[in-house]
N, C-alpha and C positions, 0 to 999 in steps of 0.2 A: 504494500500500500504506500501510497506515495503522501508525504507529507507536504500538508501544506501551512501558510502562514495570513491571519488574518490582516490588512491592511485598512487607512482609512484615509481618505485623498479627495480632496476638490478636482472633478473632471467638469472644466469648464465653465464654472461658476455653480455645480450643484455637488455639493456631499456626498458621498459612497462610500461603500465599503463592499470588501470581495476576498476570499479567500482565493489561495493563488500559492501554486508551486515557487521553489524559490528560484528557481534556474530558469522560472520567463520571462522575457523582455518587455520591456515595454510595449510596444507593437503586437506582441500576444495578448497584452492586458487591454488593450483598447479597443481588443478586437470583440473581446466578448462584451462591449457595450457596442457595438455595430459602430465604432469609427475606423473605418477606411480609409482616414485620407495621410496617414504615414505608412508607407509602404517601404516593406523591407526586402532591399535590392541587390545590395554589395554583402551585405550580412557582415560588413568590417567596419564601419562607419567612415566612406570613404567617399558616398557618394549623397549625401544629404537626403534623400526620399525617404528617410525614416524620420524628421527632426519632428520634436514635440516640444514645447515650453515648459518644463519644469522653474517652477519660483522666476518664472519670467526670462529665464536664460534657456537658448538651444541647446537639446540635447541630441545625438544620436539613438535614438529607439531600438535601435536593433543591438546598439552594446550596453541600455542602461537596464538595470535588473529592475525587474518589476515591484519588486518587497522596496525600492528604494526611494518608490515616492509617498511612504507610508509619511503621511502627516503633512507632505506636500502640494501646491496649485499645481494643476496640469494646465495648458491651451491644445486645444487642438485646432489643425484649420476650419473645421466645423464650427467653432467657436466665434469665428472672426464675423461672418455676417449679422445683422442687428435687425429681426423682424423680419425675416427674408431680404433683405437689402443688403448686397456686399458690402465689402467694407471696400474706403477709395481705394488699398493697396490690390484690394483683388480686382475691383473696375481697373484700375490702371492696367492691371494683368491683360482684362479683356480688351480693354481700348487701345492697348497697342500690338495686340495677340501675338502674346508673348509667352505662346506655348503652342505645341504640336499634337504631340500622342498626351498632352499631360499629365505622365506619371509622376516627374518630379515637381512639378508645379507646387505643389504643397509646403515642399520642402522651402522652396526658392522663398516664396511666401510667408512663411515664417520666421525664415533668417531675414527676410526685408525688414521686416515687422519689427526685431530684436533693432537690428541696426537702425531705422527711421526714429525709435524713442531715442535711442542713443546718441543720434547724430540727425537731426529733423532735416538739413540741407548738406546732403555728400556729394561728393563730388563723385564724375566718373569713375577714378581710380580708387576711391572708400567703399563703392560699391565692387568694383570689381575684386576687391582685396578681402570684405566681408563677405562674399559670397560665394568663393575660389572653393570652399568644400561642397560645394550642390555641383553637380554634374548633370547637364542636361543633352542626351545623345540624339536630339533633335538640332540641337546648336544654335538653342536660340537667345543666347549672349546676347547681342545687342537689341533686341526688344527687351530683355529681362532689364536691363540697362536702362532701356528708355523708362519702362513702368516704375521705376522705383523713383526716378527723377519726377516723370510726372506725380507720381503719389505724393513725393515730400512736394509740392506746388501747393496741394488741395490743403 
């Protein structure tokens, strides 16, 4: 029998709690509430399509153990829209379609999101330098580029 460990975590602004083996990932934990939008790709944390917001910093999901946001906020990109209305960083996303197959979009999205509170006007090379771990093999660097400049506008 496989042991598990009870946890107790803000996903997205609501309270939970769930028991949970200790060897699953984040990305496994989010799964049994139906959030799909970190998706685990590289399974090394190399290619950013697993990032989640723990205590408001990016995580890779695919190397952060799941018992480890016991007490901690989670974001997920599910989280970012407001009433069905995206948020400006994910319209900027679409307004300047800045994505393809969008599997890592999420990803990109998130780490924008970290960086824009941090830095609300970056320049081309602060975006490029902050978001150098998201891999997108669509290659859509300079829309991703664009959308975050126009986001820090709005």
């Amino acid at each position: 029998m496989m042991s598990t460990r009870l946890i107790n975590f803000t996903l997205n602004g609501e309270s939970v709690s769930t028991a949970i083996e200790p060897h699953r990932n984040l990305v496994e934990l989010l799964q049994r509430f139906d959030l799909f939008g970190a998706r685990e790709s590289c399974g090394q944390g190399l290619c950013g399509c697993c990032t989640v917001l723990v205590d408001g910093k990016a995580v890779s999901g695919c190397l952060y153990f799941a018992v480890w946001v016991d007490g901690k906020d989670i974001t997920t990109i599910e989280a970012l829209d407001a009433d069905g209305q995206l948020s400006p960083l994910q319209q900027a996303f679409v307004d300047t379609a800045a994505f393809q197959c969008g599997y890592c979009t999420p990803g990109f999205i998130l780490m924008a999101q970290q960086l824009l509170e941090e830095n609300p006007n970056p320049s081309d090379d602060d975006i490029r330098h902050y978001l150098s771990g998201n891999l997108c093999r669509c290659g859509t660097y300079p829309e991703v580029i664009e959308a975050v400049k126009a986001a820090a506008k709005r």
